[in-house]
N, C-alpha and C positions, 0 to 999 in steps of 0.2 A: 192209731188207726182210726176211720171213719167209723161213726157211732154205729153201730148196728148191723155193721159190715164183716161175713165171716171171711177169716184171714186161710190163703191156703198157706202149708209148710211147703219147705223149699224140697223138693224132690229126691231120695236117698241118691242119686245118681248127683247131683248135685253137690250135697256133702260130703260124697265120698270120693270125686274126681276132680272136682278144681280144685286146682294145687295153685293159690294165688301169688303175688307178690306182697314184699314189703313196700310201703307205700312211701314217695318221693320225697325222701328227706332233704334235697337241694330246694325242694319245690314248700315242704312245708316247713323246714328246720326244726324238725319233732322227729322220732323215731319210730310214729304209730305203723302197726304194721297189719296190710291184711292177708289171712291165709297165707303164711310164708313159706314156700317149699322149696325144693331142694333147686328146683329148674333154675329160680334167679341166683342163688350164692354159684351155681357156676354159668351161666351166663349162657347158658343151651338152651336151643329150642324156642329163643327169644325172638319175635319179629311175626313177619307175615303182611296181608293187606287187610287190612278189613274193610264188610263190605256193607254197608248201611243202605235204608231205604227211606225217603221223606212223603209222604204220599201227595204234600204239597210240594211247589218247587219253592226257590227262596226268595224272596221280592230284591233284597237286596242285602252284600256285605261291608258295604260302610257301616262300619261302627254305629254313625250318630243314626243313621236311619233305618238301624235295626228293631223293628217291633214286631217280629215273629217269630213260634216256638222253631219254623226249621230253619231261618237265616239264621237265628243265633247257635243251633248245633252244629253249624258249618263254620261257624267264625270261630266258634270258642277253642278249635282246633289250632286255627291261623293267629288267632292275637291274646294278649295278654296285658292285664291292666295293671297297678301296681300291687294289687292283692286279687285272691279267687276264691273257688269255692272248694272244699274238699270236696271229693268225688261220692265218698263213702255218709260222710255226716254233714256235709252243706257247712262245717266249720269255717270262717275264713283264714286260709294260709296265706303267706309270703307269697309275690312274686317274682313280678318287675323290681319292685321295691322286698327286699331283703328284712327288714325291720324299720320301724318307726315307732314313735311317742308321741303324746300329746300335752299340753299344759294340764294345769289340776283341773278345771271345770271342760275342757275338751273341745275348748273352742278353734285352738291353734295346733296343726299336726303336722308334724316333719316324720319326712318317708326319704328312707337312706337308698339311692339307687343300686343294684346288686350290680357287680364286678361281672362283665362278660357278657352283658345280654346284647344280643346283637340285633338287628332288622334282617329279615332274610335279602339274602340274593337278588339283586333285580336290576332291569334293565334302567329303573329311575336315577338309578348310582353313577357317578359318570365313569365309574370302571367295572358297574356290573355288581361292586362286593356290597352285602349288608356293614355299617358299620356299625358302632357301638351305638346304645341308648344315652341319651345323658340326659339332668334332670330338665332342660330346655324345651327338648323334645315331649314330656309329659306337659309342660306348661303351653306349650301351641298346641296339639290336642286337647287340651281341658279350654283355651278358647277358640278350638273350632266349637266344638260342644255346647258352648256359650252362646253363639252366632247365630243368627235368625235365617238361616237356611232353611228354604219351603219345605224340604227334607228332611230336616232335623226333628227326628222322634222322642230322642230323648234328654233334650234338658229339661223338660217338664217334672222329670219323673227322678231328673239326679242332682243339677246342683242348682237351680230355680230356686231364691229364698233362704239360700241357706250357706253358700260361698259370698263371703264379702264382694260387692261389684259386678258377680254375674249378672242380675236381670238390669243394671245397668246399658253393661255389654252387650245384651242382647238388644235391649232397647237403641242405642246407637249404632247396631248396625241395621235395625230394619230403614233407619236414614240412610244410610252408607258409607258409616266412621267407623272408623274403628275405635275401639275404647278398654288398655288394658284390663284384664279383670284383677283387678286390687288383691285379690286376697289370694292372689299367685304368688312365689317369690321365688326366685332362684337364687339358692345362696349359693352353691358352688355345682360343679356338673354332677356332682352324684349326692345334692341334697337337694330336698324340693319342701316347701313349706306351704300349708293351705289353711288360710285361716277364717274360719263363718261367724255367719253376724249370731249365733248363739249357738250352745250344745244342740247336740243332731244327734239321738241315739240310733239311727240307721246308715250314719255317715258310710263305715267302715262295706257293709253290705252294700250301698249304694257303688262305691267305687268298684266291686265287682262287674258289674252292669257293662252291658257292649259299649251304653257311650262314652264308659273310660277306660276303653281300651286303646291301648298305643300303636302306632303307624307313625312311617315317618312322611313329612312335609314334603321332601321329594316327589312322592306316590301319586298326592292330591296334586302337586302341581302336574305333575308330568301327566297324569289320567285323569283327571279333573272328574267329569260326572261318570265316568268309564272307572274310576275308581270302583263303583260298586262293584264292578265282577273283575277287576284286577288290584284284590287285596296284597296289600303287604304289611306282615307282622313283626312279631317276635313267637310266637307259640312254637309247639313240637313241630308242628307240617306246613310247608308251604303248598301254595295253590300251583297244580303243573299244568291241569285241562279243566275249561268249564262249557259244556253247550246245555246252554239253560234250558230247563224242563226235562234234560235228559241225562248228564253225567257230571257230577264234580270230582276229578282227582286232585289228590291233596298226596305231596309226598312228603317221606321222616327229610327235618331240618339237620342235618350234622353238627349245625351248631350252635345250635339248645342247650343253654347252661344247665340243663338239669341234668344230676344223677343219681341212683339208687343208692342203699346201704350198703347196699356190696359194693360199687363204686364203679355200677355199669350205666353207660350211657342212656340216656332217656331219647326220644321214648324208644320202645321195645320197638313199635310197629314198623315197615319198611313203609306203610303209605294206608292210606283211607278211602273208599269209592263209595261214594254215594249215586245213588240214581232214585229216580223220583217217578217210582210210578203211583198210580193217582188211585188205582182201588186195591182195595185192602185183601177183597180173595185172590189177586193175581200175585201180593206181595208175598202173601201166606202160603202160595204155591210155591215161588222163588224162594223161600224159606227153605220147605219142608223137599224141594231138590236140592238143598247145599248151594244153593246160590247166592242164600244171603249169611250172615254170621250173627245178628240180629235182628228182633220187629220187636217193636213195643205196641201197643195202642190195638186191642184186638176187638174186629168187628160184632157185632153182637150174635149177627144172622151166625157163625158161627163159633162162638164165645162157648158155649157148653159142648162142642165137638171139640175144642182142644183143651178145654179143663177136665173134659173126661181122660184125657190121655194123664192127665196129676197121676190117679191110683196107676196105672200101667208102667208112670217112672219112678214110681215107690219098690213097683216089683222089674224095673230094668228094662221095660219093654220099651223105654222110648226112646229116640236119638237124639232128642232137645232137651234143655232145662227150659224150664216155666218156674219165673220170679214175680212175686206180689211184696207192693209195698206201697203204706197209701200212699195218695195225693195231694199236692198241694194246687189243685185245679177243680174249677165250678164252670158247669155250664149253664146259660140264663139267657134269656130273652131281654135284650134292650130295648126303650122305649126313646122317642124321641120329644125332648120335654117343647120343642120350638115347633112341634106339629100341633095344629087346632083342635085334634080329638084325647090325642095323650097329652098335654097340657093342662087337662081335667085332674086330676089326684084320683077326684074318684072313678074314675075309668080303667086306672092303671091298677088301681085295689079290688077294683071287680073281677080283673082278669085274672089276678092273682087268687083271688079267694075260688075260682069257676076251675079250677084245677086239679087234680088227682094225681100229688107228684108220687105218692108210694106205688099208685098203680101203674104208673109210667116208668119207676125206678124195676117194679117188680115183673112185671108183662113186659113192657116197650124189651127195657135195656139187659131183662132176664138177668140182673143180679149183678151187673159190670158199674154200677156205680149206685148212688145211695141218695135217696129221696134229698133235696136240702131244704130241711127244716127250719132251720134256722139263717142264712141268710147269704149274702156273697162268699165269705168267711168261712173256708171248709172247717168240719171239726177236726181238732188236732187234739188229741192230749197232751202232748205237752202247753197247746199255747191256755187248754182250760189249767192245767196245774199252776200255769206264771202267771195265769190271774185274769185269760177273758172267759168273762163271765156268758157262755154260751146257754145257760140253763135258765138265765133273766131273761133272755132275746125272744123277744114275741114277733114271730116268723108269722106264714100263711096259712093257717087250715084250709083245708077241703067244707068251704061251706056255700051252698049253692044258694041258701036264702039270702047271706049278705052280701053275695055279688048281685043278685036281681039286684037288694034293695040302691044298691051302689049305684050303680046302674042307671037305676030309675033316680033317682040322685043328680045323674050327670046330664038328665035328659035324655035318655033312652030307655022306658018303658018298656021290659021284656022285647030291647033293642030293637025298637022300632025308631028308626031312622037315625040309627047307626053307619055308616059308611063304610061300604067294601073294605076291607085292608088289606096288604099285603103283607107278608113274614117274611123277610130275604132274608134264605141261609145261602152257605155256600156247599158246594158238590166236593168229592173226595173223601176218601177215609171210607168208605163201604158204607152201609144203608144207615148208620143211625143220624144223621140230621134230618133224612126224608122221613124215616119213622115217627120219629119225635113230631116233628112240623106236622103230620096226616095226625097227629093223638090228640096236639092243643086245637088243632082244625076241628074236629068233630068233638072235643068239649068245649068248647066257644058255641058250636052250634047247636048243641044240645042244653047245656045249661044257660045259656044268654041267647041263645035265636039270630048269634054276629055270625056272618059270614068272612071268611079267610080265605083270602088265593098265598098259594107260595110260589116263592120265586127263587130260585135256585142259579146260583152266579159264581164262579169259578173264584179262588180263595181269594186272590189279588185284585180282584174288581169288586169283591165285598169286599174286603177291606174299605178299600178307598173309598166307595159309596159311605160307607160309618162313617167314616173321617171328615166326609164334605157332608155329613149333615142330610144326604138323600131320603132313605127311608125312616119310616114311620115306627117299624119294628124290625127285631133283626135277631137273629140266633150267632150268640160269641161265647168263647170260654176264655178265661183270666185265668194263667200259670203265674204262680208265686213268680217275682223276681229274685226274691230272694225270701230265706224262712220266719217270715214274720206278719202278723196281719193286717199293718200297713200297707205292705205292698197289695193289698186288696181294696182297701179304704179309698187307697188315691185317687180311683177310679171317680169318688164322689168330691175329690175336693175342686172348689168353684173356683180356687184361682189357674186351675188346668184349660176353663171356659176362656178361648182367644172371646177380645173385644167386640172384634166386627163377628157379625154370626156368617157370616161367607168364608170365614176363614175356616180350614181345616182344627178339627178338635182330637188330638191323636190320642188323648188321657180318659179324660171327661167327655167320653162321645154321647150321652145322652144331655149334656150342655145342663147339668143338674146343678142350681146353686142353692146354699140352705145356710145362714149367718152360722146358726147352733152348730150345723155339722162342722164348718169350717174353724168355730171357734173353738172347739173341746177339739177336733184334728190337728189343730197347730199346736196347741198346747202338749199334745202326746211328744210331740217334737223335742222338746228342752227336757221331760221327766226321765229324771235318770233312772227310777226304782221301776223297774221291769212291771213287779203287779199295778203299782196306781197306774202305768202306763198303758198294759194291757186292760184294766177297767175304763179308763179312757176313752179307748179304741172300743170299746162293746159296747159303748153310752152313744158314741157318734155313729155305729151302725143300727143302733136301734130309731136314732133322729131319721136317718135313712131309707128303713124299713115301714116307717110312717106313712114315706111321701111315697115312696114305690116308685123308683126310676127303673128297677130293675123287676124281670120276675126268674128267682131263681129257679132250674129245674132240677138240677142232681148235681154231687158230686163223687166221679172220678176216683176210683183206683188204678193203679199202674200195676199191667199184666206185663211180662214179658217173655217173649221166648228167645233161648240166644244154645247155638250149635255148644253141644258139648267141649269141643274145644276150645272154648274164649276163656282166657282165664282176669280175673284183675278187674273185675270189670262190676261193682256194686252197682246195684239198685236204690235209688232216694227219691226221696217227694216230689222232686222239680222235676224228674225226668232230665237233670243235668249232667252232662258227657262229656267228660275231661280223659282225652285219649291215652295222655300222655304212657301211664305205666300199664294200661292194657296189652293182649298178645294175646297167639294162637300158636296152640300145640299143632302140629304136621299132622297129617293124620296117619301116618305112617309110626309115630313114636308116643300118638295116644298108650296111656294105661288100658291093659285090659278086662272087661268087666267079668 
């Protein structure tokens, strides 16, 4: 859990009425099981739609140019890469790929393709039918992924540096050659071999990741840039209707190699509906009529109205369950290190030291997420047990002399000719970005004399403003990609920074480069011993912490509320939704309380 952060218990109503399943042993070839009852061993009362809500809509479901938390909740239903994430522990299971080994030092991995996985249905086919996966298939997806597509979000982040021949590949096609990626191989249709220029101890995580998810080559030819909203996978659901901004249906695939321990077909659900409305009390209303079957991410303005309801479903009074469980997400203020005023070091540490994050975590966010003390880095217990050292990390105090003197340092004398700035957040999700933004507004101007305009930009146009480098400052949250605190670090590594500075920076958006950080962050890369690795990693965010590209503000617990009858359906750090063995009780053959 987050330091300092009290935990609520999961609601008597809770424990005593979701009757779960066993979990996907086609899916994971282990026999873990959660909350097992009696409903899966006979195969009753299995299915239903569920009905999800994203408050943003999804920019896009191509795979490679997935870089947000609700595109990738919409895809990870539709595709599958050759490994994922368990739903319940964030463990990586089987997928696509069945099993795989690697050499002794783990530089070369062979992934055995599972029997029967298919592409869904689609018009791409010239008879319409999905056909089989073969290992061919992963190896032309791993270099589209390769490929210097203006779109392409995530090679940076997956196999950049670290597959023999990809930043080759990538480099000759910004020419426009093509240049196999070497450390492809296809030895036969259901073996595939990948081999990198040294140990990667996040390989296996990495390959979770949207950009290596599978789709077949038909898809992109036949829908080319229309591919974003006419995905085709392998996952539980295929996509049936999508009118952007407003509705994704997603329907059960029939022919999904997965199945249960009992040896029922996966997944349970008949289909998935998502809709995107954009504030957070209309969603919570749509909730609380039965309209939705889940909301996670609860607004603050009314945060202590639905945690008062916790003691009322201790004693039965409620019709929802409310789940806590931390986070692997930080929210922070970016700086833009190629702007003339934050390219100062010490301007970016004045504004960090002018700050009050416990009274912003304590007042602003009333106790929905936890001052961050120490740095991008949420705290985790387990990553301080494997060894980062979170209690050496000299974070930000609240101190208002050494931001003056900072300040005056940079040439702003109790910020006298200082320049207007703006803070671009973006709108959506209920009041707390505007909260937050009107807090560090009026402690910039009370503890430094800076004046702040905000400016507030719908989520897909802040994006891409970060990306092309626009603004000066900007309000963002980083979700684990995976459980590890790499996936937060990357954020600083300099070789994320494109050459030309017009180019879009989808990684490294504050265009931060630092030798030390880069050198002690590659080297985490090859350590195979978990602790020296994680010490590593807590040496290169303190290099970080230095220079101040970022100012962190809080980190994120994940509240959720989900209708009595969802069964199957855990709660984890990522906020990651693997549909597959989820269901809804009728509400006609609900248990009675």
């Amino acid at each position: 859990m987050y330091l300092g952060m009290k935990k609520l218990f999961i609601p008597f109503a809770v424990a005593t009425l979701t009757l779960g399943l066993a979990s996907c042993s086609s899916c994971s070839d282990k026999t873990a099981q959660n909350h097992e009852g009696s409903e899966a061993k006979g195969g009753i009362f299995l299915g239903g739609v569920m009905r999800l809500n994203e408050v943003e809509t999804f920019k896009s479901l191509n795979p490679i140019s997935i870089n947000d938390i609700n595109s990738m909740h919409v895809g990870t239903q539709i595709f599958e890469g050759l490994v994922k994430f368990e739903q319940k522990d964030l463990a990586i299971i089987p997928a696509i790929a069945s099993r795989w080994e690697s050499n002794e030092n783990q530089t070369v991995w062979t992934f055995h393709i599972r029997q029967g996985v298919k592409f869904h249905n689609d018009a791409c086919f010239a008879d319409g039918k999905g056909r089989a996966v073969t290992a061919n298939d992963v190896k032309v997806c791993f270099e589209k992924l390769c490929s210097a597509d203006p779109n392409n979000a995530q090679f940076g982040i997956t196999f950049k540096d670290h597959v023999i021949g990809a930043n080759e590949a990538n480099e000759a096609s910004k020419a426009g050659k093509t240049l196999p990626v070497k450390g492809l191989k296809v030895v036969n249709d259901s073996t595939l071999e990948i081999s990198l220029n040294e140990p990667f101890a996040s390989f296996l995580n990495v390959l979770a990741m949207p950009g290596c998810w599978i789709y077949p080559k038909e898809a992109t030819d036949k829908y080319a840039q229309d591919f974003r909203i006419h995905p085709v996978g392998t996952g539980p659901f295929y996509l049936e209707t999508i009118k952007e901004g407003e509705v994704v249906i997603l329907k059960k695939n029939a022919d999904y190699y997965g199945v249960d321990s009992f040896g029922n077909k996966l997944p349970y659900l008949d289909g998935v509906k998502y809709t995107f409305i954009n504030e957070k009390k209309a969603e919570i209303l749509e909730f609380k009529s039965g309209n939705l079957d889940m909301v996670y991410r609860l607004p603050v303005e009314i945060f202590h109205e639905i945690m008062g309801d916790l003691e009322h479903a201790k004693e039965r009074k409620t019709d929802f369950q409310i789940l806590n469980s931390s986070a692997f997400n930080t929210t922070y203020i970016g700086f833009n290190l190629l702007s003339p005023v934050f390219s100062k070091k010490e301007v970016r540490l004045a504004l960090n030291y002018a700050i009050d994050r416990h009274k912003i975590a304590d007042f602003t966010l009333q106790g929905e997420g936890t001052s961050a003390d120490y740095g991008l880095v949420p705290y985790v217990s387990s990553f301080e047990k494997d060894g980062y050292d979170f209690k050496g990390l000299t974070g930000y105090s609240f101190d208002i002399a050494k931001a003056k003197e900072l300040l005056k340092k940079a040439g702003y004398p109790d910020g006298k000719g200082f320049p207007k700035t703006t803070l671009q957040i973006n709108g959506g999700g209920g009041d707390k970005n505007i909260l937050i933004a009107e807090v560090l507004q009026k402690m910039f101007k009370e503890n430094l004399n800076i004046d702040l305009d905000i400016q507030t930009l719908p989520f897909s146009e802040h994006l891409e403003n970060i990306y092309s480098g626009k603004p000066d400052m900007w309000r963002a949250g980083w979700s684990a990609d995976y459980p590890d605190p790499s996936t937060f670090l990357t954020l600083f590594y300099g070789k994320h920074v494109p050459a030309n500075s017009t180019e879009k920076s989808y990684i490294n958006t504050f265009r931060y480069k630092n030798a030390r950080f880069d050198s002690i962050f590659t080297l985490s890369f090859t350590e195979p011993n978990i602790a020296k690795r994680y010490e590593m990693l807590s040496r290169a965010e303190q290099v970080m912490l230095e220079d101040a590209p970022i100012m962190p503000i809080y980190y994120e617990d994940n509240y959720r509320l989900e209708q009595l009858n969802v069964r199957n359906f855990p709660e984890n750090a990522m906020n990651y939704m693997d549909l597959t063995t989820v269901y809804l009780i009728p509400k006609d053959k609900m248990p009675k309380k």
